[in-house]
C-alpha positions as CSV (number, residue, x, y, z in Angstrom):
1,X,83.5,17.1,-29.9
2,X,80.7,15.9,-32.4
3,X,77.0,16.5,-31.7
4,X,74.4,14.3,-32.6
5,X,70.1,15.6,-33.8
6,X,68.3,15.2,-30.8
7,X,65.1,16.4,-32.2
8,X,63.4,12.9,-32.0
9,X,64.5,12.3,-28.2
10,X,62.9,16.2,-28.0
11,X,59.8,15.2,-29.6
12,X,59.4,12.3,-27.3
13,X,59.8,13.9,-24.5
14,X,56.3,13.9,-22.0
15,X,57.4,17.4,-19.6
16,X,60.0,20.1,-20.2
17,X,60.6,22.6,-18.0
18,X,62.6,26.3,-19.2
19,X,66.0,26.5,-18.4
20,X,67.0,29.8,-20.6
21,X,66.8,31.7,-23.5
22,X,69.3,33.8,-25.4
23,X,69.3,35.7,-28.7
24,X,72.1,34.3,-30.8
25,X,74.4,32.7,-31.6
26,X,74.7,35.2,-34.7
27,X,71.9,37.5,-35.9
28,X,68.4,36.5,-36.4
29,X,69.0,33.2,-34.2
30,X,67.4,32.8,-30.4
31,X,68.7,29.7,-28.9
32,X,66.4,28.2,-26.0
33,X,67.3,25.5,-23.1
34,X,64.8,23.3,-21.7
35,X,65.0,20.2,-19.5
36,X,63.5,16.8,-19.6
37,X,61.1,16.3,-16.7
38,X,59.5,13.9,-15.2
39,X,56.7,13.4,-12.2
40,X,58.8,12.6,-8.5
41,X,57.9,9.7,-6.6
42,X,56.8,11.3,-3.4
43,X,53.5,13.7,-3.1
44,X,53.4,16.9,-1.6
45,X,50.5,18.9,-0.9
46,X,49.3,21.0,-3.6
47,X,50.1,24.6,-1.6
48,X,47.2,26.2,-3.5
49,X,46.7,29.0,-1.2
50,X,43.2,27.5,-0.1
51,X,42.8,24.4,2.4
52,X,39.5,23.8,-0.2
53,X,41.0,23.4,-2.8
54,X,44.2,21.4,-1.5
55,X,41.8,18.8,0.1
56,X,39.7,18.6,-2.9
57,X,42.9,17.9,-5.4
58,X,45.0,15.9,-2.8
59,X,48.7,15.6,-2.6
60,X,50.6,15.5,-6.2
61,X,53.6,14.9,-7.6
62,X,55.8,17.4,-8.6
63,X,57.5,17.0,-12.3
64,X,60.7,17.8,-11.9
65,X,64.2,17.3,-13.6
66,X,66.5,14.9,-12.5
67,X,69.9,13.4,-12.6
68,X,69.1,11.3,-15.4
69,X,67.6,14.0,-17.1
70,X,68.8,15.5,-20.6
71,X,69.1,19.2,-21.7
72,X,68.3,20.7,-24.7
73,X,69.8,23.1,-27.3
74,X,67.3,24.2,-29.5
75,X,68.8,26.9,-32.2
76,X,66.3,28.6,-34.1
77,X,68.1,30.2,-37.0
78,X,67.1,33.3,-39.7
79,X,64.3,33.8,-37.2
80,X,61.6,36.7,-38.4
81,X,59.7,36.5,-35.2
82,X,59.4,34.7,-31.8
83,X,57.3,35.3,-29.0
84,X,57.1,34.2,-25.2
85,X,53.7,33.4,-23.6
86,X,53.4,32.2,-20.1
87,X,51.7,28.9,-20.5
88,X,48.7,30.3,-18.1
89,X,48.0,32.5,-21.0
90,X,48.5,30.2,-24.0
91,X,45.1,28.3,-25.8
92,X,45.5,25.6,-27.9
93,X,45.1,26.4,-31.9
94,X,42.2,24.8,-33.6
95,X,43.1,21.7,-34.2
96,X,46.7,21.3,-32.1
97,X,48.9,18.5,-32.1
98,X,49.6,17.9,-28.4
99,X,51.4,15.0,-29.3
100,X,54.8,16.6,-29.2
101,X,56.7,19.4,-27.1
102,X,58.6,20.4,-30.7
103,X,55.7,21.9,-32.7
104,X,55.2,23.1,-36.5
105,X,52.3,24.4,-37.6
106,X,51.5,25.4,-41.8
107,X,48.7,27.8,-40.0
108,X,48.6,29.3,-37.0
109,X,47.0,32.8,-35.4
110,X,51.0,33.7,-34.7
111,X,51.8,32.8,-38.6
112,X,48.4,34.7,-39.5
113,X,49.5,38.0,-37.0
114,X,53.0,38.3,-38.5
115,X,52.3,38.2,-42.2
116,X,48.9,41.1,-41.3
117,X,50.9,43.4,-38.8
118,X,54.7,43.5,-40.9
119,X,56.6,42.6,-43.8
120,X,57.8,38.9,-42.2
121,X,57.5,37.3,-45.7
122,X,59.7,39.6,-47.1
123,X,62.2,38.9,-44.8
124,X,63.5,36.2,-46.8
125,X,63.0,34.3,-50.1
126,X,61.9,30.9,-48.2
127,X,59.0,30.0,-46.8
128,X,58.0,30.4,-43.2
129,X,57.0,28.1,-40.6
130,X,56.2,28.6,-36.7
131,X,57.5,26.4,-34.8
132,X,56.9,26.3,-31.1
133,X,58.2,24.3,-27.8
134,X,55.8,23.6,-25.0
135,X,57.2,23.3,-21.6
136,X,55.6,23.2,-18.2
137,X,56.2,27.0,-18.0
138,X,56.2,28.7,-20.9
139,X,55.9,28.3,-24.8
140,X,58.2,30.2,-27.0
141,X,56.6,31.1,-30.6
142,X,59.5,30.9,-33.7
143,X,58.7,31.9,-37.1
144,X,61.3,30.7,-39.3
145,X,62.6,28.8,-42.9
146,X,64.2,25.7,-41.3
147,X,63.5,23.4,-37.9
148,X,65.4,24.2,-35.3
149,X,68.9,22.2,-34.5
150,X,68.5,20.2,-31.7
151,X,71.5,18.5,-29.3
152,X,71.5,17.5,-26.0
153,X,73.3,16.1,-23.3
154,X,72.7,15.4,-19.4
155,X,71.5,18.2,-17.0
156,X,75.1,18.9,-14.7
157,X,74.3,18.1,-11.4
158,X,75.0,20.3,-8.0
C-alpha cells in the first residue's frame, strides 16, 4: 500500500485533537497521532463549574472529530529532544506563527534550553530544528535535522 505527504492537508488543518503518542518506530524517533477536528453543530452548555460564568459565555460548540475526519501520522526521526506541555501551560513564542498546527521555528526558548542544559548539537552533524504540533490538548516540542513524515488517512469509526 503506497502512502502519500500529508504535511500540507496537516498544515491546513484549523483544530487537532491528540490521539497518541509512541517512541519509535526505531531509535531516536517519537511518532504522534492527532485528529482533524472541527466545531459540532449543536451547543451545549459550557459545564464550567460556575452558573456565572456559564451564563456569561453561553452555550458552545464542542470541536470534535468526526466521520469525515482524517488522522495523522506524524514521524519525527533522529529526534535529540521532545517535550509534552499541556496546552493550559504553553505561551506563545515571541513572534509565533499561529498560522499552522505543524510548526518550525529557527529560534525558540526550547531550541535555546537544549543547546544551554546538554550536548543536543553534538548529537548529530546536521543542523537542528524544533518543530512542534499544536492541538486542542496538548503541544508536543521535537528537536530534530529533518520535518517530520506526515500520512493520513480517515479516523475508523465505532
Amino acid at each position: 500500500m503506497s502512502t502519500i505527504d500529508a504535511t500540507a492537508l496537516l498544515a491546513a488543518e484549523r483544530w487537532l485533537r491528540f490521539h497518541d503518542l509512541h517512541a519509535g518506530p526505531g531509535f531516536g524517533a517519537v511518532t504522534l497521532w492527532v485528529d482533524a477536528a472541527e466545531p459540532s453543530d449543536t451547543q451545549s452548555p459550557l459545564g464550567s463549574g460556575s452558573a456565572r460564568i456559564d451564563r456569561i459565555i453561553g452555550p458552545v460548540h464542542a470541536i470534535e472529530s468526526g466521520p469525515d475526519s482524517l488522522r495523522y501520522r506524524i514521524v519525527f526521526r533522529d529526534c535529540v529532544a521532545w517535550a509534552w506541555r499541556d496546552e493550559s501551560y504553553a505561551l506563545p513564542e515571541d513572534g509565533e506563527d499561529t498560522s499552522t498546527m505543524l510548526r518550525r521555528y529557527a529560534r525558540s526558548a526550547f531550541l535555546d534550553y537544549t543547546r544551554r542544559t546538554g550536548f543536543a548539537e553534538s548529537m548529530t552533524a546536521r543542523p537542528l530544528e524544533h518543530f512542534a504540533v499544536v492541538t486542542l490538548d496538548a503541544i508536543l516540542d521535537v528537536l530534530c535535522p529533518d520535518p517530520p513524515e506526515v500520512t493520513a488517512r480517515p479516523v475508523p469509526q465505532d
